[in-house]
DSSP file (Angstrom, degrees, kcal/mol; ACC not computed):
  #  RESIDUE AA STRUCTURE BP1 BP2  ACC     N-H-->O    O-->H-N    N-H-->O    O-->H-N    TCO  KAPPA ALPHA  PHI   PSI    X-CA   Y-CA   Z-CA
    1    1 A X              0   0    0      0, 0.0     2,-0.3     0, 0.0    56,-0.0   0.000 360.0 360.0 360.0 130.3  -24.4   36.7   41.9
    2    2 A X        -     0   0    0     56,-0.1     2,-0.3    58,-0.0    56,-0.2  -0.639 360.0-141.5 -81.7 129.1  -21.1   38.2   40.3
    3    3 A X  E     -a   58   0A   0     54,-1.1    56,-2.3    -2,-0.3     2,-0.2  -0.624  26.7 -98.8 -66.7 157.7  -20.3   41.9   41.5
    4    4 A X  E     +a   59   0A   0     -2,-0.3     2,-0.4    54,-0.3    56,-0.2  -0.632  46.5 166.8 -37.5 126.8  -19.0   44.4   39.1
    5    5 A X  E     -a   60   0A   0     54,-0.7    56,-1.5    -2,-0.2     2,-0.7  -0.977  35.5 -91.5-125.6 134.8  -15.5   45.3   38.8
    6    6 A X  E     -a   61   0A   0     -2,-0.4    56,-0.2    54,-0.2     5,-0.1  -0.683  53.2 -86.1 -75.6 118.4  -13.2   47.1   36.6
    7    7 A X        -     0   0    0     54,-2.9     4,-0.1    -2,-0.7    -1,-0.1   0.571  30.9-129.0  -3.0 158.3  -11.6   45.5   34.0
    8    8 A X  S    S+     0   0    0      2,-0.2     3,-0.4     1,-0.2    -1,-0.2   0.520 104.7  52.0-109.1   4.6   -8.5   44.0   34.6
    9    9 A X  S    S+     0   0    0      1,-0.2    -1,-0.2     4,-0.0    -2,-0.1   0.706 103.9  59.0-100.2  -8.3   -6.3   45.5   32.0
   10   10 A X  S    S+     0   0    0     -4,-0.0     2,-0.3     0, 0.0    -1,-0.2   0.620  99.9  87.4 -84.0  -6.2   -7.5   49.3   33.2
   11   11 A X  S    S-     0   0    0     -3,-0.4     3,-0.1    -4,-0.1    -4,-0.0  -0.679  82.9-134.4 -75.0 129.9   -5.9   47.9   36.7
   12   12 A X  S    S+     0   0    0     -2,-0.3     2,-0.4     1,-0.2    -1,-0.1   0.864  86.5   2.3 -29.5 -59.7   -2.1   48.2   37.8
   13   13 A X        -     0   0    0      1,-0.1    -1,-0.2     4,-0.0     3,-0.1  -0.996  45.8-157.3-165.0 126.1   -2.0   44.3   39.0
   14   14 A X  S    S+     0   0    0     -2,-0.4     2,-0.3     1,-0.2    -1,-0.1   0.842  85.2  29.9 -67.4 -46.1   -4.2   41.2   39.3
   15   15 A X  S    S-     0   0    0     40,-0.0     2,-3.1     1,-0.0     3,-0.4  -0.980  82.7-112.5-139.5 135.3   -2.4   39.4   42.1
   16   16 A X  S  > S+     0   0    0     -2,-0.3     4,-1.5     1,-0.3     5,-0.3   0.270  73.3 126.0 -61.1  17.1   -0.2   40.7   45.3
   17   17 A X  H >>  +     0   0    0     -2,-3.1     4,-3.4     1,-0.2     3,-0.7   0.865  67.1  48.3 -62.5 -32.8    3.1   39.2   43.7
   18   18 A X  H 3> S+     0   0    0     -3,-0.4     4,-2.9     1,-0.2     5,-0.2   0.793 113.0  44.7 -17.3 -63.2    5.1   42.6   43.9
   19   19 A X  H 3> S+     0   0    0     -3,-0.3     4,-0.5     2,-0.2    -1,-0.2   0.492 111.3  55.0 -98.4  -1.6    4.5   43.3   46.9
   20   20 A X  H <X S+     0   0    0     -4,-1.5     4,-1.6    -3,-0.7    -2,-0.2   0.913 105.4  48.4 -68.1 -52.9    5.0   39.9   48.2
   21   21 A X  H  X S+     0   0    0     -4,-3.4     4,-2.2    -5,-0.3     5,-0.2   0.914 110.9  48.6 -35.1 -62.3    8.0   39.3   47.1
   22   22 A X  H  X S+     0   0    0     -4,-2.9     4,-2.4     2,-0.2     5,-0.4   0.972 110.1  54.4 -50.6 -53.3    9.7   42.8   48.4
   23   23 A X  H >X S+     0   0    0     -4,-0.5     3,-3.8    -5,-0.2     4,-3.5   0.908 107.8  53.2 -36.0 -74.7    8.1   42.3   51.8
   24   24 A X  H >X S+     0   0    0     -4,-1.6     4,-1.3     1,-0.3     3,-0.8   0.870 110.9  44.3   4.8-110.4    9.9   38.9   51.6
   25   25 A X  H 3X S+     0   0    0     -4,-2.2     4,-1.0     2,-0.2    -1,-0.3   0.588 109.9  53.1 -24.8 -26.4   12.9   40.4   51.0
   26   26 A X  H <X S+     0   0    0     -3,-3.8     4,-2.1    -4,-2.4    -2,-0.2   0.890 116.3  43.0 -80.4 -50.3   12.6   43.3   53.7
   27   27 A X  H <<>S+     0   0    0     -4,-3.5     5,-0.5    -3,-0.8     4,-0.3   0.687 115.3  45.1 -75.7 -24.0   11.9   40.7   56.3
   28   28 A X  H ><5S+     0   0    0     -4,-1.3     3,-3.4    -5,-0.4    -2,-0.2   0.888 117.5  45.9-116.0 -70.3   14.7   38.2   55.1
   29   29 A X  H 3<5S+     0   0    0     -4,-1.0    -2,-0.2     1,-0.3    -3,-0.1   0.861 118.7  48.4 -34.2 -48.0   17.7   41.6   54.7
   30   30 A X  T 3<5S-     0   0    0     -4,-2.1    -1,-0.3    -5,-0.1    -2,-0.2   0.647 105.5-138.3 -46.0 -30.3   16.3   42.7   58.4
   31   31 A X  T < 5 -     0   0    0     -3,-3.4     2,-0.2    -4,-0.3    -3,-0.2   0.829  32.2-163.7  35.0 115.3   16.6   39.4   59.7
   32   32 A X      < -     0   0    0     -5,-0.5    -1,-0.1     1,-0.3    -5,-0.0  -0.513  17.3 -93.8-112.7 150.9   13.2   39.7   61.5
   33   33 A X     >  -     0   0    0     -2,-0.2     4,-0.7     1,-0.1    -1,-0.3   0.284  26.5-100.2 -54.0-167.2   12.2   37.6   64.0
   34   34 A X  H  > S+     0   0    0      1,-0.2     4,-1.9     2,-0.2     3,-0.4   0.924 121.3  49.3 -83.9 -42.2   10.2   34.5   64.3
   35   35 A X  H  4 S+     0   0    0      1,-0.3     4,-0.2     2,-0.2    -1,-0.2   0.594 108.4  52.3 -88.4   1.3    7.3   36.0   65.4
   36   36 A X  H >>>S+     0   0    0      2,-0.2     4,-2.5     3,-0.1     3,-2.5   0.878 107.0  59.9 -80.2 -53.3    7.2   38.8   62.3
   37   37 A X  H 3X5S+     0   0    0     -4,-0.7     4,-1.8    -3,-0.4    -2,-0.2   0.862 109.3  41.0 -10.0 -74.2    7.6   35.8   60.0
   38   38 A X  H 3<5S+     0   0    0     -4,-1.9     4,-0.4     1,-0.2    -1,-0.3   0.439 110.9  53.8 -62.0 -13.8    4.6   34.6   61.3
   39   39 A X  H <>5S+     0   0    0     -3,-2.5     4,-1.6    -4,-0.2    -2,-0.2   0.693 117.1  38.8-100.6 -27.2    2.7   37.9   61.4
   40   40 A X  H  X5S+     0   0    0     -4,-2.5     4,-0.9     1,-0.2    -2,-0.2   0.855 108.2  58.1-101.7 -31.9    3.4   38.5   57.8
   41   41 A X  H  <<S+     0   0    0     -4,-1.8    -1,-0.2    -5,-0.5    -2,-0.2   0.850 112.6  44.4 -49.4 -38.9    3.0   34.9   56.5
   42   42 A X  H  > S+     0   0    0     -4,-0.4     4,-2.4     2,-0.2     3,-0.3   0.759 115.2  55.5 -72.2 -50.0   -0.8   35.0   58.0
   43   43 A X  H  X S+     0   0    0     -4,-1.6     4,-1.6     1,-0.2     3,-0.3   0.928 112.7  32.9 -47.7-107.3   -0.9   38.4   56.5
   44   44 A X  H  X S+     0   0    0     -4,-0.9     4,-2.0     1,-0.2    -1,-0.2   0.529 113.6  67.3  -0.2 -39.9   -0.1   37.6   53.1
   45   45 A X  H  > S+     0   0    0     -3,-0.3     4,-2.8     2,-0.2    -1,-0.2   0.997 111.7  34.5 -46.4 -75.4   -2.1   34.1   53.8
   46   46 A X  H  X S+     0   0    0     -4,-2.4     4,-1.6    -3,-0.3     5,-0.2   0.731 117.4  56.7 -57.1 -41.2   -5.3   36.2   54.1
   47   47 A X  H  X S+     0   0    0     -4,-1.6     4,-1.8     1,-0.2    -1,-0.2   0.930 108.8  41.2 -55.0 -62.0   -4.2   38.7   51.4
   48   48 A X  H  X S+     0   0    0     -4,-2.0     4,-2.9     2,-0.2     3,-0.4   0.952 113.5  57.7 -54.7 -52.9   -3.5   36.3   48.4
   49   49 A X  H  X S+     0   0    0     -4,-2.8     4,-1.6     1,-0.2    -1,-0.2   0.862 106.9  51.9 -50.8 -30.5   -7.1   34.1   49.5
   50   50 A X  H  X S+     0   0    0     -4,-1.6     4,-2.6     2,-0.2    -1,-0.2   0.786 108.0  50.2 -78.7 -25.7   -9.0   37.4   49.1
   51   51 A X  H  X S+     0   0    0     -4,-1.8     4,-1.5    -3,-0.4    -2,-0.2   0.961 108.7  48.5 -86.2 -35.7   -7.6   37.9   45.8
   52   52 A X  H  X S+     0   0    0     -4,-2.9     4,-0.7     2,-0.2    -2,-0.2   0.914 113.0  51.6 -23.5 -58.6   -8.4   34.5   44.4
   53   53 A X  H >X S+     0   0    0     -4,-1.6     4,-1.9     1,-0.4     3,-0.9   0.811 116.0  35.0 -64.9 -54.3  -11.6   35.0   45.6
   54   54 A X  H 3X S+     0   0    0     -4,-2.6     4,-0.8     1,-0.2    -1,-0.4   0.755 106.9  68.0 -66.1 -25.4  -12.1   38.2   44.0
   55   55 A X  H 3< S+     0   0    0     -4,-1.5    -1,-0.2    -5,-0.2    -2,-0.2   0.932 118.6  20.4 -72.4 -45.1  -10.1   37.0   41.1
   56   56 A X  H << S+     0   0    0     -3,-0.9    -2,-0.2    -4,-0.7    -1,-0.2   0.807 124.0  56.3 -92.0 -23.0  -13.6   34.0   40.1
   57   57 A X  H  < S+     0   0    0     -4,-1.9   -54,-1.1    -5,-0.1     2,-0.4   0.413  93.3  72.8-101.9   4.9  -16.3   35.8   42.0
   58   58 A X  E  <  -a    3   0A   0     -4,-0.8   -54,-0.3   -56,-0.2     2,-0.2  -0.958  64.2-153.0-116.6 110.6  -16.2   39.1   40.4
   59   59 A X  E     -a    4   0A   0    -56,-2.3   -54,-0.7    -2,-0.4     2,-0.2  -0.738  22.3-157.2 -99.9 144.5  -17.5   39.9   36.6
   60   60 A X  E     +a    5   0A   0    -56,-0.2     2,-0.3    -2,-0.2   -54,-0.2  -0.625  14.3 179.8 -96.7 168.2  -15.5   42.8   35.3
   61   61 A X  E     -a    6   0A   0    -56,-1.5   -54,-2.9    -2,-0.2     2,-0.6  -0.936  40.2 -65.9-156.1 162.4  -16.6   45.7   32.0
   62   62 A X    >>  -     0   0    0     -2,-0.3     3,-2.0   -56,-0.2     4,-1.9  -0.566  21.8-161.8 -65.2 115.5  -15.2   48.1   30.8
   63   63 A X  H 3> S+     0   0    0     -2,-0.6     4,-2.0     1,-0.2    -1,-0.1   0.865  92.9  37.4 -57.1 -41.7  -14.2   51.2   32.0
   64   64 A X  H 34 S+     0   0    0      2,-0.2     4,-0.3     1,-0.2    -1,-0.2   0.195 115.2  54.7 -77.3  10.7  -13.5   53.5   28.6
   65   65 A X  H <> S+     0   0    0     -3,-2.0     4,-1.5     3,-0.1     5,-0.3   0.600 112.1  45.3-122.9 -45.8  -16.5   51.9   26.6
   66   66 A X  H  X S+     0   0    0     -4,-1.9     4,-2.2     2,-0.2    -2,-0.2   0.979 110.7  51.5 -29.6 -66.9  -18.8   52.9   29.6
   67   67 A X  H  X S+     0   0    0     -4,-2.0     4,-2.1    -5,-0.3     5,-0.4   0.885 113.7  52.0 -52.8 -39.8  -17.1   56.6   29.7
   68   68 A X  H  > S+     0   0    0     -4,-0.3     4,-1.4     1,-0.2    -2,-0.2   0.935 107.2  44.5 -60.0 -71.7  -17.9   56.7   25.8
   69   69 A X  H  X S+     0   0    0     -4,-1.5     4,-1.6     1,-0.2    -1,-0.2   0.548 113.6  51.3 -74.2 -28.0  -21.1   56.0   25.8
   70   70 A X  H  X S+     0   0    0     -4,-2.2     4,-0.8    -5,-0.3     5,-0.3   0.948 113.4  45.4 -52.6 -94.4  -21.9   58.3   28.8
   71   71 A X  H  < S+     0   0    0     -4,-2.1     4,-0.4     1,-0.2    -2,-0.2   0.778 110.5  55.0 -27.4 -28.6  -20.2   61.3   27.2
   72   72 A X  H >X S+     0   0    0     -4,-1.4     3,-1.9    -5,-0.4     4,-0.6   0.912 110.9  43.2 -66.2 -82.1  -21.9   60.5   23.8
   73   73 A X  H >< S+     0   0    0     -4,-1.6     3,-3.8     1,-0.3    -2,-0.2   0.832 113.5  53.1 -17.9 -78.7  -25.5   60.7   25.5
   74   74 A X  T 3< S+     0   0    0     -4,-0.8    -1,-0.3     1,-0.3    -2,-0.2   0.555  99.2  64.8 -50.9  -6.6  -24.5   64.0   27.6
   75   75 A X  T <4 S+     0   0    0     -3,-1.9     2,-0.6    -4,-0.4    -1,-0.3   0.645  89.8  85.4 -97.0 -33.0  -23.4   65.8   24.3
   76   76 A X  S << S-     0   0    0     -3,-3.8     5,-0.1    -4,-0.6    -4,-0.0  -0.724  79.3-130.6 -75.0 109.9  -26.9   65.6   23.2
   77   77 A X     >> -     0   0    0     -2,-0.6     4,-2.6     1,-0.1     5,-0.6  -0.098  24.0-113.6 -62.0 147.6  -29.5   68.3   24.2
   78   78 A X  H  >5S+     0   0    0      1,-0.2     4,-2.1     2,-0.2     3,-0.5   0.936 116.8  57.1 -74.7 -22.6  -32.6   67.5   25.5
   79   79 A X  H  >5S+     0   0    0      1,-0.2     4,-1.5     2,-0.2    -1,-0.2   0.931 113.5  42.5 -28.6 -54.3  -34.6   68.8   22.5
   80   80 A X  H  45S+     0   0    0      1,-0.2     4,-0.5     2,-0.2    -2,-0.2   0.532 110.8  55.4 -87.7   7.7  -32.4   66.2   20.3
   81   81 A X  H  X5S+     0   0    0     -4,-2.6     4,-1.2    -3,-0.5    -1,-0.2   0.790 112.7  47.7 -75.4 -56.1  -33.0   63.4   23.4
   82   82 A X  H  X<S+     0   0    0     -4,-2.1     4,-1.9    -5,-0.6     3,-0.4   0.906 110.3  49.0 -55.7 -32.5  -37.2   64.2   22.7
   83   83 A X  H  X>S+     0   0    0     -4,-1.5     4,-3.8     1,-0.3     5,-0.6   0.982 105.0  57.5 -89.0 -43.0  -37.2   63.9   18.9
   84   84 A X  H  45S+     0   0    0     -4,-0.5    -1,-0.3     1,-0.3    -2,-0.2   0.444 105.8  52.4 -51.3 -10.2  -35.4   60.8   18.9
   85   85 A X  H  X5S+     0   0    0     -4,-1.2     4,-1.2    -3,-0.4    -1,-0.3   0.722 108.9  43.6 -35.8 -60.4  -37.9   59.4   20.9
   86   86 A X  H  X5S+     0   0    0     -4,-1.9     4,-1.6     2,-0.2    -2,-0.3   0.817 114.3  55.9 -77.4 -29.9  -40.5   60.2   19.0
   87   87 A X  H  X5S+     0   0    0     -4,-3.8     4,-0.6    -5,-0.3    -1,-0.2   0.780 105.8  48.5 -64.4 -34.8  -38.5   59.2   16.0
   88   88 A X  H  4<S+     0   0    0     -5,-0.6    -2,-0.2     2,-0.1    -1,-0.2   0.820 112.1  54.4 -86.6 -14.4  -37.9   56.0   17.3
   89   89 A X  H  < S+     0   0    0     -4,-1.2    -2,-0.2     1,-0.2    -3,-0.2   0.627 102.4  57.3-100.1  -8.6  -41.9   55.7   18.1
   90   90 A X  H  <        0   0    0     -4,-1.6    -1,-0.2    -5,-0.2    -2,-0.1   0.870 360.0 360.0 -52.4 -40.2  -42.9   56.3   15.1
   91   91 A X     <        0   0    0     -4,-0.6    -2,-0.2    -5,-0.1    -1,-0.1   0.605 360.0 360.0 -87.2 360.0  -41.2   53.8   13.4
């Protein structure tokens, strides 16, 4: 079963690459240790597999075609919600 997501172009970023890289960089200018290396490599590991994941397992819509169709509805009184019912059961 696919979850619901939001679109990906109404999103900042698909994939951690930013924020790998700089890290990267922070650690390598710092000269870090070994064992930071390791902490953040594992880090990162886990981070990038969860985004794959999410990246095939997730169906996305749209956020602004949603928002319209809400606002449209809500603009509408409930008198003109009732006749349009019965206008549409008539027919």
């Amino acid at each position: 079963m696919k979850k619901k997501t939001i679109k990906n172009s109404n999103l900042p970023a698909k994939l951690p690459i930013g924020s790998t890289i700089m890290y990267y960089m922070a650690l390598d200018y710092y000269k870090a240790p070994e064992w930071l290396w390791t902490l953040a490599t594992l880090l990162f590991s886990l981070i990038w597999i969860g985004s794959i994941i999410k990246y095939f397992t997730h169906e996305s819509f749209d956020v602004t075609g949603f928002v319209e169709e809400e606002t449209e509805q809500n603009r509408k009184s409930k008198w003109q919600q009732k006749l349009e019912e019965i206008q549409n059961k008539q027919k």
